[in-house]
C-alpha positions as CSV (number, residue, x, y, z in Angstrom):
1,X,-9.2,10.4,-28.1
2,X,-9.1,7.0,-29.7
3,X,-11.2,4.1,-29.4
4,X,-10.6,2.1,-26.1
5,X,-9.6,-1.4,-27.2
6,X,-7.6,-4.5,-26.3
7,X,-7.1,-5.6,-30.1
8,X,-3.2,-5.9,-30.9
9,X,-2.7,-6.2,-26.8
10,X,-1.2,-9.0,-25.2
11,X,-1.1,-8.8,-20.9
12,X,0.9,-10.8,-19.0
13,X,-0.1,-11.0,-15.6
14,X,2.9,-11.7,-12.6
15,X,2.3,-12.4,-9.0
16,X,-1.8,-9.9,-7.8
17,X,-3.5,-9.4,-4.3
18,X,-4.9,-12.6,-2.4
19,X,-8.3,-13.6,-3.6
20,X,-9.9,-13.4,-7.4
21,X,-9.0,-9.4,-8.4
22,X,-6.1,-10.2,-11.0
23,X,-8.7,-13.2,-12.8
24,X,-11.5,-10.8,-13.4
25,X,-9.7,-8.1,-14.2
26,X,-7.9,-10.5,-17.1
27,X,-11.3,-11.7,-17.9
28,X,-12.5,-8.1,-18.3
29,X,-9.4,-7.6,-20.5
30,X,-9.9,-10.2,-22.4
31,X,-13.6,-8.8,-23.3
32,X,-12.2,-5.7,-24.5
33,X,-10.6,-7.8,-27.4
34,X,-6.9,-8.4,-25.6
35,X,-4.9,-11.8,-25.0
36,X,-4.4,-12.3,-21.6
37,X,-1.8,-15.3,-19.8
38,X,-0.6,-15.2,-16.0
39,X,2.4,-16.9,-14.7
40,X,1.8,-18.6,-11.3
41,X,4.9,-19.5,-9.0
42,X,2.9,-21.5,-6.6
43,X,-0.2,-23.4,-5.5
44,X,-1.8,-20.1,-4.3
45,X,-1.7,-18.3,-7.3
46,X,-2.9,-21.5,-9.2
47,X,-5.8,-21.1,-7.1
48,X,-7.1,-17.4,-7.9
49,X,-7.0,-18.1,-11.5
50,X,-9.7,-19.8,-12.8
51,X,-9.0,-20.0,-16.8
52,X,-6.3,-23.0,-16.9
53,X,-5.9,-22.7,-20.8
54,X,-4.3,-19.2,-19.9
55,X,-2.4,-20.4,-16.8
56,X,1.5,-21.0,-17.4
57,X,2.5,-22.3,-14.1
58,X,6.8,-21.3,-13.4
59,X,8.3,-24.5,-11.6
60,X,11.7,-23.2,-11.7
61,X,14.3,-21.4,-9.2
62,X,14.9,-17.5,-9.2
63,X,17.9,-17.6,-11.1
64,X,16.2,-19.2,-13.8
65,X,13.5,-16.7,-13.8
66,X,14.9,-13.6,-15.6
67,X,15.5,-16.4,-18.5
68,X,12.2,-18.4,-18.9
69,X,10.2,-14.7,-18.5
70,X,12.6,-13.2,-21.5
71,X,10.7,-16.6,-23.4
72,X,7.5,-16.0,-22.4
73,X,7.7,-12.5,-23.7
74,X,9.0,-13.9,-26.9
75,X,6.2,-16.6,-27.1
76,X,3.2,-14.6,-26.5
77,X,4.3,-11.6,-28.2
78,X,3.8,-9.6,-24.7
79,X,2.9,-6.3,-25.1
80,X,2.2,-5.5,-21.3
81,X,2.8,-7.0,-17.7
82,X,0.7,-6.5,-14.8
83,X,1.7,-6.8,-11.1
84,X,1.1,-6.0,-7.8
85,X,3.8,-4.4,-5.9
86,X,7.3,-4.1,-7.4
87,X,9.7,-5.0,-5.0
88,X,9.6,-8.8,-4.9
89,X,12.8,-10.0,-6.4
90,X,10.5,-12.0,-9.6
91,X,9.5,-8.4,-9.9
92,X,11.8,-6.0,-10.3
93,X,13.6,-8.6,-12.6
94,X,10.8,-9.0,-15.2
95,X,10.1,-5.3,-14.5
96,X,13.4,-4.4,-15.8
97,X,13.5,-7.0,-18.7
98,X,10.2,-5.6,-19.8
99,X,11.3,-1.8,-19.9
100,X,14.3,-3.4,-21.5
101,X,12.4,-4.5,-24.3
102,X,9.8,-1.5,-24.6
103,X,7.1,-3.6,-23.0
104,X,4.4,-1.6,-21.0
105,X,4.2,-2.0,-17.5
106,X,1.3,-2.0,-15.0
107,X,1.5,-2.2,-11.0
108,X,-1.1,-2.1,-8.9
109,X,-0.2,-1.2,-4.4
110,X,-2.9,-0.7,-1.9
111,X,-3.7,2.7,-2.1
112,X,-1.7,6.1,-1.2
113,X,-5.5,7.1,-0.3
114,X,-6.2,3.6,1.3
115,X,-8.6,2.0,2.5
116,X,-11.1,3.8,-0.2
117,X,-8.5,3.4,-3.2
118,X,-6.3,1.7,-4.7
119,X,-3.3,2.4,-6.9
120,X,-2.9,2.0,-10.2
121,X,0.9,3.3,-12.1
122,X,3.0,2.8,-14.9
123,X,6.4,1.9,-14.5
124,X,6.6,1.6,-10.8
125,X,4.9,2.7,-7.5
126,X,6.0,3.8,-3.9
127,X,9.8,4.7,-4.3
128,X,9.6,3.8,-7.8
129,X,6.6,6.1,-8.6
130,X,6.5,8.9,-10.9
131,X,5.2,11.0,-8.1
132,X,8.8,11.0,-6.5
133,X,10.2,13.1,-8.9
134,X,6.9,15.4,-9.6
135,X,7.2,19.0,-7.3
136,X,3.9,20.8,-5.8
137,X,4.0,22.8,-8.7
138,X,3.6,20.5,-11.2
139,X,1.2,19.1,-9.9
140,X,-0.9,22.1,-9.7
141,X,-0.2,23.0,-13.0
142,X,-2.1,19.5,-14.1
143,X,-4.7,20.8,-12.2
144,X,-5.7,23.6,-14.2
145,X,-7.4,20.9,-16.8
146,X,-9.5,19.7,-14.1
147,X,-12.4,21.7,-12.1
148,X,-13.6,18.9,-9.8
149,X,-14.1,19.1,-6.2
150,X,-12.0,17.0,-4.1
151,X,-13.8,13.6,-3.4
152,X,-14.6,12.6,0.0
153,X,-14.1,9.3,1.5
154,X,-16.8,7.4,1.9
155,X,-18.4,6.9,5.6
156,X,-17.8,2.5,5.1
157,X,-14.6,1.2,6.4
158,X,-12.8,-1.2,3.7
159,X,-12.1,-4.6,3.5
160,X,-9.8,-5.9,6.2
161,X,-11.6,-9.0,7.0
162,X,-11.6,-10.1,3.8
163,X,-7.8,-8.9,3.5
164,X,-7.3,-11.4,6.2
165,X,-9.4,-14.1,4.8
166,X,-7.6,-14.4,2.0
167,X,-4.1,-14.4,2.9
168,X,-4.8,-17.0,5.1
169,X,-6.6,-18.9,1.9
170,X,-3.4,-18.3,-0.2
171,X,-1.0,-19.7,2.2
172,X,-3.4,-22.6,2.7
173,X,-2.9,-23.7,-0.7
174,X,0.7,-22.8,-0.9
175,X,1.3,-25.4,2.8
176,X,-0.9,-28.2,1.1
177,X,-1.5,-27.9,-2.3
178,X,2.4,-26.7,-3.5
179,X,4.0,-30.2,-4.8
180,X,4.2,-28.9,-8.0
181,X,6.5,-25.6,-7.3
182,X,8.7,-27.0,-5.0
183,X,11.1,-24.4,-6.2
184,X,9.4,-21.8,-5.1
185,X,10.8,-19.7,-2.7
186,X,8.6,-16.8,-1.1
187,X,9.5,-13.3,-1.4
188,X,9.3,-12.7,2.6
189,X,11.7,-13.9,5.4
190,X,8.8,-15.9,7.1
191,X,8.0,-19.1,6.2
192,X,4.8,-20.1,4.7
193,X,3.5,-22.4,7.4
194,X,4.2,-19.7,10.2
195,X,2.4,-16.7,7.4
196,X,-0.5,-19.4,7.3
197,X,-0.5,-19.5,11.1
198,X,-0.4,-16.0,11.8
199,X,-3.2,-15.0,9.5
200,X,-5.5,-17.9,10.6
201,X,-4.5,-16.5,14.6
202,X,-5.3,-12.8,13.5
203,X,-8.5,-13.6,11.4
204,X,-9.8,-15.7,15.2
205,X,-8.6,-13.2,17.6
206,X,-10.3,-10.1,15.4
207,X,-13.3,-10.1,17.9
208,X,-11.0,-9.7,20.9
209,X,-8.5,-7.7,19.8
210,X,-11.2,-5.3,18.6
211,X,-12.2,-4.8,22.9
212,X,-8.7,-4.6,23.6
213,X,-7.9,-1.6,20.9
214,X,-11.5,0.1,21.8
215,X,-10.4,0.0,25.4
216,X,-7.0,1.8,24.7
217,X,-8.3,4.3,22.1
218,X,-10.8,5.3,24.8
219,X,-8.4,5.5,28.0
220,X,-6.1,7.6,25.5
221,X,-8.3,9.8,24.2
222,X,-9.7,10.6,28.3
223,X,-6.6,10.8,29.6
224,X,-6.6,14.4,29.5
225,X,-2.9,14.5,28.3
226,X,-1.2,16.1,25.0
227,X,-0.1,13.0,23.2
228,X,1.7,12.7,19.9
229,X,1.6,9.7,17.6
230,X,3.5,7.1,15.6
231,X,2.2,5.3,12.6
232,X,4.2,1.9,12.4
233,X,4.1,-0.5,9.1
234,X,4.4,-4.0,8.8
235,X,8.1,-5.0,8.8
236,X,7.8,-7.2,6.1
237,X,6.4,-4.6,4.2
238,X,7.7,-3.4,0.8
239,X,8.2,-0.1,1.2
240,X,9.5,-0.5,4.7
241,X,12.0,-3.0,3.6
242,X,13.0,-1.0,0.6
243,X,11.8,2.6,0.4
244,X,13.5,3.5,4.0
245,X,16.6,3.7,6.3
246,X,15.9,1.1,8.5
247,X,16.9,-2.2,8.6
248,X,14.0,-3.4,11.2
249,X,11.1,-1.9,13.0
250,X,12.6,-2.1,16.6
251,X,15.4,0.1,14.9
252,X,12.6,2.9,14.5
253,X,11.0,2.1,17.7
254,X,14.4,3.0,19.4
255,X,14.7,6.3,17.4
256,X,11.2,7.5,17.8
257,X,11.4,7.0,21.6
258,X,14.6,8.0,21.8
259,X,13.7,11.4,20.1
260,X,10.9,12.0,22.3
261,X,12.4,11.7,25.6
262,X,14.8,14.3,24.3
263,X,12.7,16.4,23.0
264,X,8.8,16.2,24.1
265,X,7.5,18.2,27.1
266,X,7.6,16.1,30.0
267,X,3.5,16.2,30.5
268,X,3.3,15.0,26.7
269,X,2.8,11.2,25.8
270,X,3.4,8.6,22.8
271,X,1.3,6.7,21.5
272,X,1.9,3.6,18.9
273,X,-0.8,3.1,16.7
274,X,0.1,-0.4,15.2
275,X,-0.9,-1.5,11.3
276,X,-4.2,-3.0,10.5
277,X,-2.6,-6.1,9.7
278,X,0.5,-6.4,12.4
279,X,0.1,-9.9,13.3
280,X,2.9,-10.3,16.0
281,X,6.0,-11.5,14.4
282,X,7.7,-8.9,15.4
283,X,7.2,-8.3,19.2
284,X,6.8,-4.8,19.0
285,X,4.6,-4.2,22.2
286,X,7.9,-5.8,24.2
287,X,9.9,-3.5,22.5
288,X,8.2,-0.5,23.5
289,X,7.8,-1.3,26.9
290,X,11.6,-1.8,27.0
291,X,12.6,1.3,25.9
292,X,10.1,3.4,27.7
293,X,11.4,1.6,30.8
294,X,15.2,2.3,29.7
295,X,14.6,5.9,29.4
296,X,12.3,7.0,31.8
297,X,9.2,7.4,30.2
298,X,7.1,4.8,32.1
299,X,3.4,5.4,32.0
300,X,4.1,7.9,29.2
301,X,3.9,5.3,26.1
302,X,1.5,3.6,24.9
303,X,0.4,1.0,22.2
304,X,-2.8,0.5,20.3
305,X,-3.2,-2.7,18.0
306,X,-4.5,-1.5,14.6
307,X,-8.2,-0.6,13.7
308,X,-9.3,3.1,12.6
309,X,-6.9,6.2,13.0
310,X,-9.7,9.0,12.7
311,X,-10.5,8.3,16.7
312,X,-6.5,9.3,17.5
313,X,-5.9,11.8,15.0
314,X,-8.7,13.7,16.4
315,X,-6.6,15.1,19.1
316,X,-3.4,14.7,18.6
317,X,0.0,16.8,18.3
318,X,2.0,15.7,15.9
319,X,2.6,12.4,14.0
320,X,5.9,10.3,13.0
321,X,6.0,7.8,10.7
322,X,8.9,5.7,8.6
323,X,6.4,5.9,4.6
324,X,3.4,4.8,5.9
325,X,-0.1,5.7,4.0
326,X,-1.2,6.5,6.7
327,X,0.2,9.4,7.1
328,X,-2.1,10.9,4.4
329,X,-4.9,11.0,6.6
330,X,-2.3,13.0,8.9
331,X,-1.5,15.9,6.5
332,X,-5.0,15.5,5.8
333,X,-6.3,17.6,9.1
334,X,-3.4,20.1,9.1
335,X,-1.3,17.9,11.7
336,X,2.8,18.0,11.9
337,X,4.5,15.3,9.9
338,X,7.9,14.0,10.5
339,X,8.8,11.3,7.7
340,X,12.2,8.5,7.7
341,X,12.3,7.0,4.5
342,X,10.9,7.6,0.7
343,X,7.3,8.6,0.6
344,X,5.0,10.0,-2.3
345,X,4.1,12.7,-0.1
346,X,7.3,13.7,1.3
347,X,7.5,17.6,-0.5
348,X,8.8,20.2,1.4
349,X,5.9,21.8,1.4
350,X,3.9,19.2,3.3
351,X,6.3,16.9,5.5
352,X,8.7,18.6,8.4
353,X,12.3,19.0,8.1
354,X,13.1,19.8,11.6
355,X,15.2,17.2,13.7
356,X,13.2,14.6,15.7
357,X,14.0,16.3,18.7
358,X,13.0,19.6,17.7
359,X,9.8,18.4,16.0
360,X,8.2,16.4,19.0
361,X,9.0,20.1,21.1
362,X,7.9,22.2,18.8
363,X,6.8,20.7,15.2
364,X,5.9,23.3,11.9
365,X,2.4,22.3,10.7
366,X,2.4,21.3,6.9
367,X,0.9,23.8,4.0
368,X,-2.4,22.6,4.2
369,X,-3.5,24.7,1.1
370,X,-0.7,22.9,-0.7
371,X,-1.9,19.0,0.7
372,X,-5.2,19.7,-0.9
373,X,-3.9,20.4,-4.3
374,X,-1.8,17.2,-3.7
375,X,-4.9,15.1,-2.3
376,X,-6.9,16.3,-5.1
377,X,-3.7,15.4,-7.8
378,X,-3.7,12.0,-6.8
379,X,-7.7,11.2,-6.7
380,X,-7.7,12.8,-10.3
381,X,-5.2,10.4,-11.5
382,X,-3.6,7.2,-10.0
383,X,-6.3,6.6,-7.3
384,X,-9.0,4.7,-8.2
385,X,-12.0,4.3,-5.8
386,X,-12.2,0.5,-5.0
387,X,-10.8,-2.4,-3.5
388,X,-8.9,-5.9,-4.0
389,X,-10.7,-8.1,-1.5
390,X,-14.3,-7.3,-1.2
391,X,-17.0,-8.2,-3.6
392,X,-17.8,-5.0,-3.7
393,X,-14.8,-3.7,-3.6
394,X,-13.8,-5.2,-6.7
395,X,-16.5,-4.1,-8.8
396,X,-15.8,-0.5,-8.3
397,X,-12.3,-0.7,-9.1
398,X,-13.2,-2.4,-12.1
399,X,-15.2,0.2,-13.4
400,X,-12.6,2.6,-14.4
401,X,-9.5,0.6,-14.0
402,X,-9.6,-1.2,-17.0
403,X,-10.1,1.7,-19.2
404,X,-7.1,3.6,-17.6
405,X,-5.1,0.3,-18.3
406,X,-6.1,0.0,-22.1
407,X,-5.3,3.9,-22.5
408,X,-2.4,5.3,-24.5
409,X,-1.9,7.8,-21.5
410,X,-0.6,6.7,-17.8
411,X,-2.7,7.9,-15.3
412,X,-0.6,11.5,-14.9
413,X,-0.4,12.4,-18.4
414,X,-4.2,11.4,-19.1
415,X,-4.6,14.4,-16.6
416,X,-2.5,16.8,-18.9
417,X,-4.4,16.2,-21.8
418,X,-7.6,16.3,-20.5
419,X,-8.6,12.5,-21.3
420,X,-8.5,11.4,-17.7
421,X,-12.4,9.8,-16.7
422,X,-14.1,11.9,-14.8
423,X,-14.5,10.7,-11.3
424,X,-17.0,12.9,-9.0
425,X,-19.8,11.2,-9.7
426,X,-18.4,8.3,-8.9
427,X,-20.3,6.0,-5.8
428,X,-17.2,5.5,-3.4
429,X,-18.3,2.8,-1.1
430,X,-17.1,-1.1,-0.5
């Protein structure tokens, strides 16, 4: 294995997380002897990045993007982009200019393993990710160079707060602060005074929507029923918007309840379990209540707002879920898995196949044996222990990240050749 340097490297860095992750990890980049230069599209991303000398602000529309990036890469003599998430139209354009041209690229998601990890892949990530493509087998063939004992999250919860916190920063600075970008058009539906307003509303109602969750988790769990669970995403969301078959959420909701009045015992119930971050725009409690009402299932449905899944998962049935990462921590404990769209995890081996019907009256259980082999694949190789948003967070991630960036291997391959770092001794905590 060669010596880890930036010399002869030059990173471009696209659109990152809210809050400071993308400067310091270009400033730690920069210490191990590379170039680094981030292109901001708006106020909010001028605000993150604290080296202006390296800032190249983009005041232009998105048809003039693919253009001024193929200049940039020209200019700087590019040799790798970084992003996070790789859906977002600026995106997937530079993402295939820069594959066109043989120029490396890094994305960074939340993780598959969330809220203890992050992901870090070459090329692409969710639908786009290597992993889509990769069988069981393979996987536990890359195994054999490896001895380790699966890691275990650690007994902290992560960094929603500070999630919150800044996202509502960002979108300050992008309401007040944007004169200069006035092209800039953002890569969700919603516009940015209503994202500003919505974050500020769920970062001040945290405290009370915390009592309202507790009190549903705990009539749920003493209800004394069998009850069988749906993991919803945030609409907006990449991977829902991209990686699956639906064109909203209220088209799920209607699918899911629909399939379990069919097929569910008529003692069982639903249950709802919103995302961390669901912050009302889409008026999904309203929905349900609708169709549980339509098809007869009153008193049988229910909703809880975000928070920790580990409380429902304890005793439930069997879980639905459109891609959401959730659903690790599902396969996790052995419980039935019905997926909808593209998912890292859906393998025959581990997600159900039966109709939705069929699954909520009688579901298959996964191959557990096989799930840890898969659990233990991914925290060997393209999840690192860590976080975007929390001070804490941050400094774990950076500990291996920027080594795995610098590497002539991606994440996988560094597995097969036995140069991945290795990682049990690692402190997992936020």
């Amino acid at each position: 294995m060669g010596k880890i340097t930036g010399d002869k490297r030059v990173f471009l860095f696209l659109q990152g997380p809210h809050g400071p992750f993308f400067h310091l990890l270009g400033k730690m980049l920069g210490r191990a002897g590379a170039q680094v230069w981030r292109v901001g599209f708006n106020a909010g991303d001028r605000a993150f990045w604290f080296s202006p000398k390296s800032y190249i602000p983009y005041r232009g529309t998105l048809a003039d993007w693919p253009a001024r990036f193929a200049e940039i890469l020209t200019d700087k003599g590019v040799t790798d982009i970084v992003l996070y998430g790789d859906t977002r139209p600026i995106h997937a354009q530079a993402v295939a200019a820069a594959r066109a041209r043989g120029v490396q690229v890094h994305v960074f998601e939340e993780g598959y393993m969330r809220p203890y990890w992050v992901t870090y892949e070459r090329g692409g990530a969710n639908g786009h990710s290597k992993l889509m493509e990769m069988s069981l087998s393979e996987m536990q063939r890359g195994l054999a160079h490896s001895d380790m004992d699966t890691p275990l999250p650690p007994a902290r919860w992560g960094d929603t707060r500070q999630h919150v916190f800044y996202g509502a920063l960002y979108h300050w600075f992008v309401m007040f602060r944007n004169g200069e970008y006035r092209n800039f058009t953002p890569h969700r539906a919603l516009g940015v005074t209503k994202e500003f307003q919505l974050y500020l509303k769920r970062l001040l109602l945290m405290p009370f929507q915390a009592l309202e969750r507790g009190l549903a988790t705990w009539r749920i769990r003493n209800g004394g029923f069998p009850y069988h669970l749906a993991l919803l995403q945030l609409e907006h969301d990449s991977s829902f918007q991209m990686h699956s078959p639906f064109g909203s959420m209220t088209e799920f909701l209607e699918v899911v309840v629909r399939g379990f009045a069919e097929g569910a015992p008529k003692h069982h119930h639903l249950v709802f379990k919103a995302h961390p971050l669901e912050d009302g725009r889409v008026p999904i409690r309203r929905e349900i209540r609708r169709l549980a009402r339509d098809l007869g299932l009153k008193g049988r449905v229910h909703y809880v707002r975000g928070g920790k899944l580990a409380a429902l998962l304890a005793d439930v049935r069997s879980a639905v879920t459109v891609n959401s990462t959730a659903a690790q921590q599902v396969l996790w404990r052995g419980i039935p898995l019905k997926v909808f769209g593209r998912a890292v995890y859906d393998k025959p081996e581990l997600v159900s196949t039966q109709p939705l019907s069929a699954f909520f009256s009688a579901a298959k259980r996964p191959d557990h044996k096989a799930y840890q082999d898969y659990r233990r694949y991914l925290l060997e190789t393209s999840q690192v222990p860590g976080g975007f948003y929390s001070a804490r967070g941050r400094r774990q991630l950076m500990r291996m990240v920027v080594d795995m960036m610098l590497s002539a291997e991606d994440p996988y391959a560094a597995l097969e050749s036995g140069t991945a770092a290795p990682r049990q001794q690692l402190r997992l905590v936020q």
